[in-house]
N, CA, C and O atoms as a MOPAC input file, in Angstrom:
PM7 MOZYME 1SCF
protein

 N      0.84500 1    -1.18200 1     0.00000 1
 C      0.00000 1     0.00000 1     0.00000 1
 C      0.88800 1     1.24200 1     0.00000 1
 O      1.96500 1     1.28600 1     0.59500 1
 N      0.28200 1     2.41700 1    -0.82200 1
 C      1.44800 1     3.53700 1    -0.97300 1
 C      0.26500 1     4.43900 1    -0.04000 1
 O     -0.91200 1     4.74700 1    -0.22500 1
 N      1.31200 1     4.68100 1     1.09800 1
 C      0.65800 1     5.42700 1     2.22500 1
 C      2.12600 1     6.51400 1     2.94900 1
 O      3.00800 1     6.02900 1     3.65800 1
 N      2.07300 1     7.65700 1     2.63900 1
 C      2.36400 1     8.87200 1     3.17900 1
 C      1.87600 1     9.43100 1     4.30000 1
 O      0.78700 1    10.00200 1     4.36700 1
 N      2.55400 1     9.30500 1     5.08700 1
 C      2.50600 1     9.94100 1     6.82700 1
 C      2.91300 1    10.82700 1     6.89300 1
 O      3.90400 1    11.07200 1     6.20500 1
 N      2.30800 1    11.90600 1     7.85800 1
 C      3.05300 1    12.76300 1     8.61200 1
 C      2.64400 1    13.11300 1     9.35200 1
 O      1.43400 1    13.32600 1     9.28800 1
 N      3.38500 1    13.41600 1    10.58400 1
 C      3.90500 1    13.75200 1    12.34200 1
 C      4.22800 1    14.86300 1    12.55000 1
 O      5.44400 1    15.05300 1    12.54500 1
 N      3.41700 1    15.94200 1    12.79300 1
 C      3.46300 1    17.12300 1    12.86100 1
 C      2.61300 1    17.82100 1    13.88700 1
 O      1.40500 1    17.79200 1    13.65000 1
 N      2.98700 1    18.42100 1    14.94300 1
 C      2.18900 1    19.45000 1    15.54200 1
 C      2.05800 1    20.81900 1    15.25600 1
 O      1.82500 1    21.58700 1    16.19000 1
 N      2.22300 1    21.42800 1    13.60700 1
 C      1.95000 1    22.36400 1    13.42900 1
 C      0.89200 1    22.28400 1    12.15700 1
 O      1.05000 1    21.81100 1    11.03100 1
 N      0.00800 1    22.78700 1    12.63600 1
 C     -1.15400 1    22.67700 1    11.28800 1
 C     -0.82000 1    23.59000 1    10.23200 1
 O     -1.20300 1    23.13300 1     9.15500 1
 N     -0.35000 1    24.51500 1    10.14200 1
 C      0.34300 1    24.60300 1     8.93300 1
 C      0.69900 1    23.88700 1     8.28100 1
 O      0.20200 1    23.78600 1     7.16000 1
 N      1.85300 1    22.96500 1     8.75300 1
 C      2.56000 1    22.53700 1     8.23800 1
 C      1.78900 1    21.24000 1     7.33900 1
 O      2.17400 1    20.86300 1     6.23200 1
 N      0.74200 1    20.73100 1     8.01700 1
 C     -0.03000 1    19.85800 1     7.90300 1
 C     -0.94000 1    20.13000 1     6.62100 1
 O     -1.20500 1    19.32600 1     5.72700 1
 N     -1.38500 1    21.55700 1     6.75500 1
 C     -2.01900 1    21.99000 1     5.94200 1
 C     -1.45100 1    22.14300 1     4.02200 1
 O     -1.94700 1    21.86600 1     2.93100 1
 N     -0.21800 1    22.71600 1     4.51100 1
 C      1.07300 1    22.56200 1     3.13100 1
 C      1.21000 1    21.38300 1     2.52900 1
 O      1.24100 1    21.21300 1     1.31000 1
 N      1.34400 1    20.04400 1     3.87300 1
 C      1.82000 1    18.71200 1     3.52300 1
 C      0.55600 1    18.19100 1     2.65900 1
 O      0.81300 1    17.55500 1     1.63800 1
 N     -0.86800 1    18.43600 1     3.02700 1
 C     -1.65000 1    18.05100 1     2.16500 1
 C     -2.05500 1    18.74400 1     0.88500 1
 O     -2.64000 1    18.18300 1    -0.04100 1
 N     -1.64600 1    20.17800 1     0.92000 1
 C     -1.87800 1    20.59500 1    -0.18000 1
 C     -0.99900 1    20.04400 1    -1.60600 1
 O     -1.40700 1    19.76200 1    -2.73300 1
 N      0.29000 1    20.03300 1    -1.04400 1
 C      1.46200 1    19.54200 1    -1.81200 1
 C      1.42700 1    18.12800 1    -2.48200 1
 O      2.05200 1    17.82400 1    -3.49900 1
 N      0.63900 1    17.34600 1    -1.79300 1
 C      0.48900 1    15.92600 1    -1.86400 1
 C     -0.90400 1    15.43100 1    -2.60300 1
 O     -1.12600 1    14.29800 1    -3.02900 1
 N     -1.95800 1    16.80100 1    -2.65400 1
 C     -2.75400 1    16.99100 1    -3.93300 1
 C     -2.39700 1    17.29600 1    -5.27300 1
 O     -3.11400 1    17.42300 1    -6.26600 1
 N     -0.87000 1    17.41300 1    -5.10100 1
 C     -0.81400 1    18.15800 1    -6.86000 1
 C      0.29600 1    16.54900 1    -7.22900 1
 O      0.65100 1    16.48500 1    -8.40600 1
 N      0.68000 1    15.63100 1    -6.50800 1
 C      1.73300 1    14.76400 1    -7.02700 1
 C      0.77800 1    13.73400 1    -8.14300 1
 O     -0.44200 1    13.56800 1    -8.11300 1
 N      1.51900 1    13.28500 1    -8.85600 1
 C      1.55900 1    12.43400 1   -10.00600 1
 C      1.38400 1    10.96700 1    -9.08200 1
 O      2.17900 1    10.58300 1    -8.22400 1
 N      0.21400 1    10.32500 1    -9.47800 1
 C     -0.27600 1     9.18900 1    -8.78500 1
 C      0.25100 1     9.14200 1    -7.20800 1
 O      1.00400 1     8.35900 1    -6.63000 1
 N     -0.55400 1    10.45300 1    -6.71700 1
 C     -0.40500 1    10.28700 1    -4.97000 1
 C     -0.70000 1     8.83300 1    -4.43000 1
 O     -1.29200 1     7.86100 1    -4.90000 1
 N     -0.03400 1     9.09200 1    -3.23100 1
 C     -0.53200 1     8.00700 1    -2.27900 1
 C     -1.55100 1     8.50100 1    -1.25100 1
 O     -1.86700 1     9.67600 1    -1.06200 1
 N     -2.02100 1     7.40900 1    -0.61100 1
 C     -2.98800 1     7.60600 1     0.23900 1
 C     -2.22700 1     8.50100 1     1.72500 1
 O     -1.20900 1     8.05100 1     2.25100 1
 N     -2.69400 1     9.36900 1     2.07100 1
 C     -2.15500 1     9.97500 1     2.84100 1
 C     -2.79100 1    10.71200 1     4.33000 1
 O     -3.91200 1    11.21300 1     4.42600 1
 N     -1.82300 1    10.63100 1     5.36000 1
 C     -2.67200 1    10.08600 1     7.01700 1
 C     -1.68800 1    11.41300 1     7.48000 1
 O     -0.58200 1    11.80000 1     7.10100 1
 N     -2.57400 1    11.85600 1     8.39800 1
 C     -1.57800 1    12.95000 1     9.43900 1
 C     -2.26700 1    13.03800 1    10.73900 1
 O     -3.42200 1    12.77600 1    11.07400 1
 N     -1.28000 1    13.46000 1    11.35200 1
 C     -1.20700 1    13.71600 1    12.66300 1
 C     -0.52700 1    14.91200 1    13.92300 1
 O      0.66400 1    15.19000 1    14.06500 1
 N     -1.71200 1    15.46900 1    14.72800 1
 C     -0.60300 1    16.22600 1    14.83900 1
 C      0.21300 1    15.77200 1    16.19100 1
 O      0.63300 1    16.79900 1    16.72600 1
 N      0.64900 1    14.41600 1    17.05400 1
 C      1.30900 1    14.34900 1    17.73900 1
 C      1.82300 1    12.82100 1    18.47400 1
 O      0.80700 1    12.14200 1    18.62400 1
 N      2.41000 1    12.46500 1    18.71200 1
 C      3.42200 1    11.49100 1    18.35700 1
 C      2.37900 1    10.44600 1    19.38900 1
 O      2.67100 1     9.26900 1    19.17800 1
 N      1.63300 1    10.54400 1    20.08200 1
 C      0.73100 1     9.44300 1    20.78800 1
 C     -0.37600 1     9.21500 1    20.22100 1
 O     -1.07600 1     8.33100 1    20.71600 1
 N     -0.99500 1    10.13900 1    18.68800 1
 C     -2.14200 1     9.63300 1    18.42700 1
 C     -1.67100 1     8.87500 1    17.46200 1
 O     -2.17500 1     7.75600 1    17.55400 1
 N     -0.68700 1     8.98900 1    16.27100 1
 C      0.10700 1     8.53800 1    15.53500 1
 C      0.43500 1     6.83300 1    16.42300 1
 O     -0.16200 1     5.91900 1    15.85300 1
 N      1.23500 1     6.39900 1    17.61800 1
 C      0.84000 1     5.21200 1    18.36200 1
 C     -0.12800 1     4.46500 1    17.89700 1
 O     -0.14600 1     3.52900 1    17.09800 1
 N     -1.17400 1     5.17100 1    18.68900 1
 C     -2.70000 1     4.78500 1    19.04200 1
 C     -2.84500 1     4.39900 1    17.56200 1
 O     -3.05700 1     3.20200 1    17.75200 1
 N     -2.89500 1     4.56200 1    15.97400 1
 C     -3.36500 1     4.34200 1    15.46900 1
 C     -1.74100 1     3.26800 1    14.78000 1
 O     -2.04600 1     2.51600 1    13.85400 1
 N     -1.03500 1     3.25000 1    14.97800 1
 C      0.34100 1     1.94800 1    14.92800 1
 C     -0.43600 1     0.91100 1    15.35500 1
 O     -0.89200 1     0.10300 1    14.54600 1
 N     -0.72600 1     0.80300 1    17.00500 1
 C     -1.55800 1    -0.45800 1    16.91600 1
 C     -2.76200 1    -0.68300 1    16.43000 1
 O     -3.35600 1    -1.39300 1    17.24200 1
 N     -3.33700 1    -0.47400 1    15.64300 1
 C     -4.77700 1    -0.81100 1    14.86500 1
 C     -4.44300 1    -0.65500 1    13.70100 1
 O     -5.43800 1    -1.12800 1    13.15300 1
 N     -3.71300 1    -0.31000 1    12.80600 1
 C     -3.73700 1    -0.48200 1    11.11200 1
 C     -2.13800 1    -0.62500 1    10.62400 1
 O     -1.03200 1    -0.18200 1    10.93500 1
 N     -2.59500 1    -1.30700 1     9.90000 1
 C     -1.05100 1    -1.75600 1     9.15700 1
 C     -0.55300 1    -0.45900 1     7.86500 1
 O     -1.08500 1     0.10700 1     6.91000 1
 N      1.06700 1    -0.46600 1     8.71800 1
 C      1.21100 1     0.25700 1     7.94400 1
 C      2.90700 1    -0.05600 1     6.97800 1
 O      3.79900 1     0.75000 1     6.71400 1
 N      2.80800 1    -1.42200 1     6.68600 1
 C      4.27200 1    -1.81700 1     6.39900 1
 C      4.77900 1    -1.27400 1     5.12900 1
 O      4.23100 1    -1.95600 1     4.26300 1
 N      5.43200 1    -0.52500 1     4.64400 1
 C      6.10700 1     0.17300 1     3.43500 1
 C      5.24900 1     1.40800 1     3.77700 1
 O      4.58500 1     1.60900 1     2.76000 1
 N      5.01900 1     2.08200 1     4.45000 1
 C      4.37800 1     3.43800 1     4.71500 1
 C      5.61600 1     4.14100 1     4.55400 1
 O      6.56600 1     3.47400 1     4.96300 1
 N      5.94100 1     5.32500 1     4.07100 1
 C      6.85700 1     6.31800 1     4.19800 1
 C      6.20300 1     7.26900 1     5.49500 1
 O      5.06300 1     7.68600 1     5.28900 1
 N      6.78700 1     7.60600 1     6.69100 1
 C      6.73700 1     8.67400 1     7.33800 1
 C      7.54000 1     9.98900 1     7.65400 1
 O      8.58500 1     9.97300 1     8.30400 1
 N      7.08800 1    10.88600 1     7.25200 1
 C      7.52500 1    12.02900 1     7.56100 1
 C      7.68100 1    12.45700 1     9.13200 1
 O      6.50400 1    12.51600 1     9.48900 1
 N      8.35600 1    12.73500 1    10.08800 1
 C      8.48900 1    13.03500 1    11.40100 1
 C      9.48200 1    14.35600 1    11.86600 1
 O     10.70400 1    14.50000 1    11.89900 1
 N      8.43200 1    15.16200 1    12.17700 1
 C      8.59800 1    15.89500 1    12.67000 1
 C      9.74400 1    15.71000 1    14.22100 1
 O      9.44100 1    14.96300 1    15.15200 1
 N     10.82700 1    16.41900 1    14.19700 1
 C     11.47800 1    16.76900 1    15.66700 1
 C     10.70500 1    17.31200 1    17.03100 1
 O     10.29700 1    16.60500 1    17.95300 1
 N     10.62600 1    18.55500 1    16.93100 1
 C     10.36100 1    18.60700 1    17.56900 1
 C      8.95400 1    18.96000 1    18.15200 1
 O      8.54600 1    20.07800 1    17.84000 1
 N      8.17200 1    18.22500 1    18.91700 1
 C      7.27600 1    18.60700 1    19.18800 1
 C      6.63300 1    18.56800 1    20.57400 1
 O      7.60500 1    18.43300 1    21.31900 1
 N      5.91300 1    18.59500 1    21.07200 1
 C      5.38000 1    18.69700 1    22.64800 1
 C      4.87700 1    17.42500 1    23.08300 1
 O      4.22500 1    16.73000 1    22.30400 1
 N      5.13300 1    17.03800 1    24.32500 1
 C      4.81800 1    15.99300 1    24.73500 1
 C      5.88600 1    14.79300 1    24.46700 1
 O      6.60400 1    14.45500 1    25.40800 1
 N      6.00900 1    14.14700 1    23.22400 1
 C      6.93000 1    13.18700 1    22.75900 1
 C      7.51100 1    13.82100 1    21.38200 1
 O      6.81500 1    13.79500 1    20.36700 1
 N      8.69400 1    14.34200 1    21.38100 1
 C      9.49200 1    14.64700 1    20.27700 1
 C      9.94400 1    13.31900 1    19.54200 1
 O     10.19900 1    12.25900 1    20.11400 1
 N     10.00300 1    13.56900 1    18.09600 1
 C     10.16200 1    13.04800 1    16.90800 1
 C     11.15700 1    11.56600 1    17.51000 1
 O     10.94500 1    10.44800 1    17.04000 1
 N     12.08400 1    11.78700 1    18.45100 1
 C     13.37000 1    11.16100 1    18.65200 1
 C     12.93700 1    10.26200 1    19.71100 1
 O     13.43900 1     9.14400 1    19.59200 1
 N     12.23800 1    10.38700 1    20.61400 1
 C     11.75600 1     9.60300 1    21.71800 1
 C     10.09200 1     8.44000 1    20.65300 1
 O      9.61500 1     7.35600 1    20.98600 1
 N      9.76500 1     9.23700 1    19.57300 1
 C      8.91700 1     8.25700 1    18.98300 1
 C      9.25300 1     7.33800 1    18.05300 1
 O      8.50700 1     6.46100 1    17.61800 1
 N     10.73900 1     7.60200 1    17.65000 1
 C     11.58400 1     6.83900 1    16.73500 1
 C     12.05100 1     5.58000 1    17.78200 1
 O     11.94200 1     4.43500 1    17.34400 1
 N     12.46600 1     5.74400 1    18.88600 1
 C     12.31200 1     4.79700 1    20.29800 1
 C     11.57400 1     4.18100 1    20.31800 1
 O     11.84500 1     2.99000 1    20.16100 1
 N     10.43100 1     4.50800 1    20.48600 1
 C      8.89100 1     3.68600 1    20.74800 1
 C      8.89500 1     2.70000 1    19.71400 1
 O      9.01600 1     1.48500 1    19.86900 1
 N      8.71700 1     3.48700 1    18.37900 1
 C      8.17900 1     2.74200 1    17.52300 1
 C      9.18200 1     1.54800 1    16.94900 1
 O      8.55200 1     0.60000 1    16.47800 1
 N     10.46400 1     1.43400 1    16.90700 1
 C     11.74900 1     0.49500 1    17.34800 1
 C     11.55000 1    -0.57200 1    18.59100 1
 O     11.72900 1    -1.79000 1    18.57700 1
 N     11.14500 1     0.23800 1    19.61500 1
 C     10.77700 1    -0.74000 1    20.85700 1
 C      9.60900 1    -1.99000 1    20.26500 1
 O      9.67800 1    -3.19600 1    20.50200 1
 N      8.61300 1    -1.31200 1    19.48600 1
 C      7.60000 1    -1.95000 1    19.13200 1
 C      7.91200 1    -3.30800 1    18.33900 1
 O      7.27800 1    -4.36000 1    18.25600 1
 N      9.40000 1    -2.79400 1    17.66600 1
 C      9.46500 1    -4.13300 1    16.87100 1
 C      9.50300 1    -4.02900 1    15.40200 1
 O     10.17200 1    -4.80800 1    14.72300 1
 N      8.68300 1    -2.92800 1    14.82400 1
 C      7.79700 1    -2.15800 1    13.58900 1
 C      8.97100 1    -1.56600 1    12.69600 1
 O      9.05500 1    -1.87700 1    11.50800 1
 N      9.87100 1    -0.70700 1    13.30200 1
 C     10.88600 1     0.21400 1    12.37800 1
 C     11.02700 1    -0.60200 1    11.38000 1
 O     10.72300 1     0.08300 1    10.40400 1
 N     11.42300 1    -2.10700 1    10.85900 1
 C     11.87200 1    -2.58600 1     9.77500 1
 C     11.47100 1    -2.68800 1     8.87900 1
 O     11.90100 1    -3.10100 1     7.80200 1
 N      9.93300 1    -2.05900 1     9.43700 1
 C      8.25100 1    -2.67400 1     8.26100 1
 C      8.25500 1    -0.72600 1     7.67900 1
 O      7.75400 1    -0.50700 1     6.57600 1
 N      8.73000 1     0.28800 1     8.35200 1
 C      8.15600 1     1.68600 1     8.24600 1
 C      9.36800 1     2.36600 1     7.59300 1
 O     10.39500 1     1.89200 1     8.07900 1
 N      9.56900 1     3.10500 1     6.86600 1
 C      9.96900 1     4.01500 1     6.14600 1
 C     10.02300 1     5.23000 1     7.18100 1
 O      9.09100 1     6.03400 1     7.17800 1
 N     11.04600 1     5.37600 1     8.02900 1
 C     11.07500 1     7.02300 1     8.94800 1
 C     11.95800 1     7.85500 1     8.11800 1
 O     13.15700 1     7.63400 1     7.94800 1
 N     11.19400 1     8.95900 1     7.54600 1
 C     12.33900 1    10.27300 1     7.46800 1
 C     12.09100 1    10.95100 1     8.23300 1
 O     10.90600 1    10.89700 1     8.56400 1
 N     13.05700 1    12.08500 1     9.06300 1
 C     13.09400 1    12.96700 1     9.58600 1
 C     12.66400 1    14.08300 1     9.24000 1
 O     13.65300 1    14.68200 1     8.81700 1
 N     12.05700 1    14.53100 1     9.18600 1
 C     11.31700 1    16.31400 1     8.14100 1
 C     11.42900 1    17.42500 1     9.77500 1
 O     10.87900 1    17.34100 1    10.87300 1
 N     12.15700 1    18.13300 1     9.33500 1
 C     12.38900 1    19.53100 1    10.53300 1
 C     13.12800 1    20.27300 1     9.93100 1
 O     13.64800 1    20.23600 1     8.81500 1
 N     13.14900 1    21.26400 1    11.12000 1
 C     14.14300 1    22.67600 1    10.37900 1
 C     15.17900 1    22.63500 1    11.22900 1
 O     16.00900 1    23.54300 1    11.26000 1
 N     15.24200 1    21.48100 1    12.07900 1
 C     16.73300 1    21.54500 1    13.13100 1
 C     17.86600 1    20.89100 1    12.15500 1
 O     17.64500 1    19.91700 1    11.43500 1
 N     18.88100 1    21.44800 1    12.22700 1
 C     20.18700 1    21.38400 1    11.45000 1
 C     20.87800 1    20.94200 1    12.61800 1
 O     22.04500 1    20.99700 1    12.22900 1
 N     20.90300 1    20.64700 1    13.48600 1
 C     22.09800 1    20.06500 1    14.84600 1
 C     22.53900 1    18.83600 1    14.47200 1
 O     21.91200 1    17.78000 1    14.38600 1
 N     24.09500 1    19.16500 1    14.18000 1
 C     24.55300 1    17.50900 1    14.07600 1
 C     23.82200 1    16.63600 1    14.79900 1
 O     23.22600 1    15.71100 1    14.24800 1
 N     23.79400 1    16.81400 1    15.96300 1
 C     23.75100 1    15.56700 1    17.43800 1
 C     22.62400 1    15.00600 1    16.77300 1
 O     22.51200 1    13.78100 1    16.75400 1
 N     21.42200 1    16.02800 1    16.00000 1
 C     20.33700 1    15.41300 1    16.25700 1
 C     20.06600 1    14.05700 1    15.16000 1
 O     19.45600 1    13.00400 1    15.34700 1
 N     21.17200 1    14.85100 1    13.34100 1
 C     21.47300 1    14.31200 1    12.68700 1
 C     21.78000 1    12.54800 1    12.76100 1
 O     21.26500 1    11.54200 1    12.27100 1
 N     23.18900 1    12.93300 1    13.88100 1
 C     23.42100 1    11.63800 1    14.18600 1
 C     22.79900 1    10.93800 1    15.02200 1
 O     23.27600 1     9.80600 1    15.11300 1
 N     21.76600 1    11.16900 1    15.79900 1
 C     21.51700 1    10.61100 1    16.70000 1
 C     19.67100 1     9.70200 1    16.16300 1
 O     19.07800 1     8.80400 1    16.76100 1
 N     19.23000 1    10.52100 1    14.71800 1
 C     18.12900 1    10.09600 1    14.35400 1
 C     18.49500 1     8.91800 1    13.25500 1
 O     17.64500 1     8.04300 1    13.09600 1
 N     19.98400 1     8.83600 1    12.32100 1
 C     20.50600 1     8.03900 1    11.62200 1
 C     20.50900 1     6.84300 1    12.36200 1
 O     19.95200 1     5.85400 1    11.88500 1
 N     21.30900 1     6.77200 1    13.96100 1
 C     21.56600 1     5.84100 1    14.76900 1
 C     20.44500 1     4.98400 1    15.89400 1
 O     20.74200 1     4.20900 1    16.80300 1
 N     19.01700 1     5.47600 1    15.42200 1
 C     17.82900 1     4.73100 1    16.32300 1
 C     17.21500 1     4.36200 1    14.70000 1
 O     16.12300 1     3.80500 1    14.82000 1
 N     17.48100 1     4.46800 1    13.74400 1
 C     17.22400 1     3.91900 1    12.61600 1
 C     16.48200 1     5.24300 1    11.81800 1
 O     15.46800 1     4.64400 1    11.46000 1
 N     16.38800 1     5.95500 1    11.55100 1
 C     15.72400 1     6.88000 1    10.32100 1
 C     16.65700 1     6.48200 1     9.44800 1
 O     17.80400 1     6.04100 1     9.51800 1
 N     15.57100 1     6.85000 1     8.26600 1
 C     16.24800 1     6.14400 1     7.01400 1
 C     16.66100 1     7.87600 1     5.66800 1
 O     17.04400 1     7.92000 1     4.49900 1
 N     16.39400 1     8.69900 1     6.44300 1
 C     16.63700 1     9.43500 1     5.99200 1
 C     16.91300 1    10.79400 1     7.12400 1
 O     16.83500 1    10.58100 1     8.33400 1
 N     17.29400 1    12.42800 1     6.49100 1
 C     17.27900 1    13.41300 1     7.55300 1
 C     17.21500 1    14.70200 1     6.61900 1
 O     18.21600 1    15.27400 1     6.18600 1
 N     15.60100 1    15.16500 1     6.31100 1
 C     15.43100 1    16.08000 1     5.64500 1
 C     15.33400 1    17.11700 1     6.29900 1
 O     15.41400 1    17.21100 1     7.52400 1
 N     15.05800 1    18.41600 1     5.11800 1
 C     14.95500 1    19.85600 1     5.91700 1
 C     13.34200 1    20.53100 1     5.05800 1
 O     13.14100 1    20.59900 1     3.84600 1
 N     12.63200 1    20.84500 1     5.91500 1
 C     11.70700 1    21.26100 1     5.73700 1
 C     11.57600 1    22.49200 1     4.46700 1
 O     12.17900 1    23.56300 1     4.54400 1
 N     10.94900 1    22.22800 1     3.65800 1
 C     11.17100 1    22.94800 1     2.19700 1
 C     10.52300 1    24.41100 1     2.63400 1
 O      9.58500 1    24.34300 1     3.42800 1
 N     10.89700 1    25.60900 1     2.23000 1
 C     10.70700 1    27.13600 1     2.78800 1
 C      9.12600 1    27.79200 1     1.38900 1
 O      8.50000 1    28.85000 1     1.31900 1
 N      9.08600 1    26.65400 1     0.65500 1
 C      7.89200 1    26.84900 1    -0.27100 1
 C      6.80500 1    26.05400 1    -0.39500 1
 O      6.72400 1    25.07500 1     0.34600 1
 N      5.98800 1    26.26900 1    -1.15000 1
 C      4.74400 1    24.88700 1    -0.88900 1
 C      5.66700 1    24.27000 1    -2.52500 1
 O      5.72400 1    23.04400 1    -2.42300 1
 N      6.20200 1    24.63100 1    -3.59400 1
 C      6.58900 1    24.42900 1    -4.65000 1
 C      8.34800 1    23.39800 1    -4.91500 1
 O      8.88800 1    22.72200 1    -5.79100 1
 N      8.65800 1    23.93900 1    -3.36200 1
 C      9.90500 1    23.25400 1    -2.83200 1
 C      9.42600 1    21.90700 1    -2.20100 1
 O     10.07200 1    20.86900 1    -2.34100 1
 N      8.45000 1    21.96900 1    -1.61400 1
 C      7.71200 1    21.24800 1    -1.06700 1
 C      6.78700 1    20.21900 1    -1.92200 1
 O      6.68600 1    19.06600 1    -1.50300 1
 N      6.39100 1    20.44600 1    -2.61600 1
 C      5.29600 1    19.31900 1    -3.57300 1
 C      7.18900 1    18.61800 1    -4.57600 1
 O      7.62900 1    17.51700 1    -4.24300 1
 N      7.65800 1    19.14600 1    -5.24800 1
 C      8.85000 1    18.75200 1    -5.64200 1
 C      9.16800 1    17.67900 1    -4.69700 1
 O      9.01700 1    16.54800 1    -5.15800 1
 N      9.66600 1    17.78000 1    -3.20500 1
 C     10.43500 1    16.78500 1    -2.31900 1
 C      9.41600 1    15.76700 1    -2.29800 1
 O      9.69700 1    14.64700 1    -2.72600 1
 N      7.75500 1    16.13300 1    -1.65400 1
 C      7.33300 1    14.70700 1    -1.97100 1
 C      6.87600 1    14.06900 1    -3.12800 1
 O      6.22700 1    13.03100 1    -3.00400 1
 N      7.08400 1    14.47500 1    -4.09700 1
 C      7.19100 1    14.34100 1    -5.83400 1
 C      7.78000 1    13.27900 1    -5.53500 1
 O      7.23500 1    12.17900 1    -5.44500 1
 N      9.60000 1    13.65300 1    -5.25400 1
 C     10.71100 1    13.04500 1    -4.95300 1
 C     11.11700 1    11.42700 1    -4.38900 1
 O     11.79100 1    10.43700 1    -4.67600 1
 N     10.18300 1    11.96700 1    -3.39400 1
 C     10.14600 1    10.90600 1    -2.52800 1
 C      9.01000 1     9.41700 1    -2.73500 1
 O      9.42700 1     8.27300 1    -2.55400 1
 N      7.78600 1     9.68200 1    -3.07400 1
 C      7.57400 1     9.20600 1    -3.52000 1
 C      7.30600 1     8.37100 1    -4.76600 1
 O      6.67500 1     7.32000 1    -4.87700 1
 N      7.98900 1     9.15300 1    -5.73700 1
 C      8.84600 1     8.22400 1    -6.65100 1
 C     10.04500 1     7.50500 1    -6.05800 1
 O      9.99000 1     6.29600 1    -6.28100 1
 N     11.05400 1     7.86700 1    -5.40600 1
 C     11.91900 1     6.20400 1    -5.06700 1
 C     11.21100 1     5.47700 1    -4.14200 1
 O     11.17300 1     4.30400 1    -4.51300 1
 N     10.45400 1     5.70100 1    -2.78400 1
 C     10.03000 1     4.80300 1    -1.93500 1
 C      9.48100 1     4.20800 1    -2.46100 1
 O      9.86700 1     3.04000 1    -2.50600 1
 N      8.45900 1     4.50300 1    -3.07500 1
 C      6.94700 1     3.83200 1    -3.65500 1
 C      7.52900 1     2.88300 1    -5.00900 1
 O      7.44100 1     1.65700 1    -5.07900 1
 N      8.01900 1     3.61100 1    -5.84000 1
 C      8.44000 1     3.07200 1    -7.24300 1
 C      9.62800 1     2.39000 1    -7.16600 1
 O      9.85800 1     1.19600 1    -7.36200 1
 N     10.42400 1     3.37500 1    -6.82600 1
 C     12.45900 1     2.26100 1    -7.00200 1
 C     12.75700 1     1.28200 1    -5.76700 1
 O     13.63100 1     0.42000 1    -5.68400 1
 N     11.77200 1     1.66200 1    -4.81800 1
 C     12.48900 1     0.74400 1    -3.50200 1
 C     11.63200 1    -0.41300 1    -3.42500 1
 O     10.58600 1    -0.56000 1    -4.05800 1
 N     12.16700 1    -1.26000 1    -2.57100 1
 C     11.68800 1    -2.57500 1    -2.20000 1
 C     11.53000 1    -2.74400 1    -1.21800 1
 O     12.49100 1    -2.27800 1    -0.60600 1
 N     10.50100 1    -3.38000 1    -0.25600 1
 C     10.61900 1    -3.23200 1     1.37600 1
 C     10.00100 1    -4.98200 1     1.93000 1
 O      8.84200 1    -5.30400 1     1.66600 1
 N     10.58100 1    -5.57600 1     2.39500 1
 C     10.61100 1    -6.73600 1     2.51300 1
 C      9.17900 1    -7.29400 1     3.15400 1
 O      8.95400 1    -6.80200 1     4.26000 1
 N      8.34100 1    -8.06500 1     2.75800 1
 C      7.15600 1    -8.09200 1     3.24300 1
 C      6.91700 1    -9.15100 1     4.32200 1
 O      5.81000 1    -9.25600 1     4.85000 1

C-alpha cells in the first residue's frame, strides 16, 4: 500500500503537507497527525508496512526522537519508512536520528513548490524504485 505519513504538531505545516500531496503524479494515500501518541494509538490498529513517514522533531509531549524509540521498541521500524522532516540542522540530532534507525534526515522545504517537488521526490523512489521486505 502507498501510504504517506506525517507527524506534525503544526497545522500549517499539515495543511502545506496536504496541499502539496494533492498536486503529485499518482499520490498516495495519505494520514496525518498532529502528535506522536495519536500517531501510536493508530500503529496499533492499522497496518502500515512500506508506509513512508515524515516526522517531525520537535514537538510537545513526545518529540520526533523519543517516537523513533517507541516505535523500534515496538518491533515495527523494519516494516516503516522514517524520514526525519524539521528545520533543526544540529549535528547531534542528525546523528543521533541516523543511529535509532531513520532512514533518511530532511529539511523542511521554505515553499509549498519546494515542497510538492520533495514529496514528488520521494515518492517516486520509496513507492516506485524501492523494495521493502514483506
Amino acid at each position: 500500500m502507498r501510504k504517506l505519513i506525517l507527524i506534525d504538531d503544526d497545522p500549517d505545516e499539515i495543511y502545506f503537507f496536504e496541499q502539496a500531496c494533492s498536486k503529485l503524479t499518482s499520490a498516495p494515500e495519505i494520514t496525518s497527525f498532529f502528535d506522536a501518541n495519536e500517531f501510536l494509538t493508530y500503529l496499533g490498529t492499522h497496518r502500515c508496512n512500506g508506509s513512508v513517514i515524515l516526522l517531525d522533531l520537535n514537538m510537545p509531549d513526545m518529540g520526533g526522537l523519543e517516537l523513533l524509540k517507541k516505535i523500534a521498541e515496538l518491533g515495527v521500524l523494519h516494516n516503516l519508512i522514517v524520514l526525519i522532516y524539521t528545520t533543526s540542522v544540529n549535528a547531534q540530532d542528525i546523528k543521533e536520528s541516523y543511529q535509532l534507525g531513520a532512514k533518511s534526515y530532511l529539511s523542511k522545504p521554505s515553499s509549498i513548490n519546494e515542497l510538492t517537488a520533495l514529496l514528488q521526490s520521494l515518492s517516486d523512489y520509496w513507492f516506485n524504485h524501492n523494495s521493502m521486505p514483506v
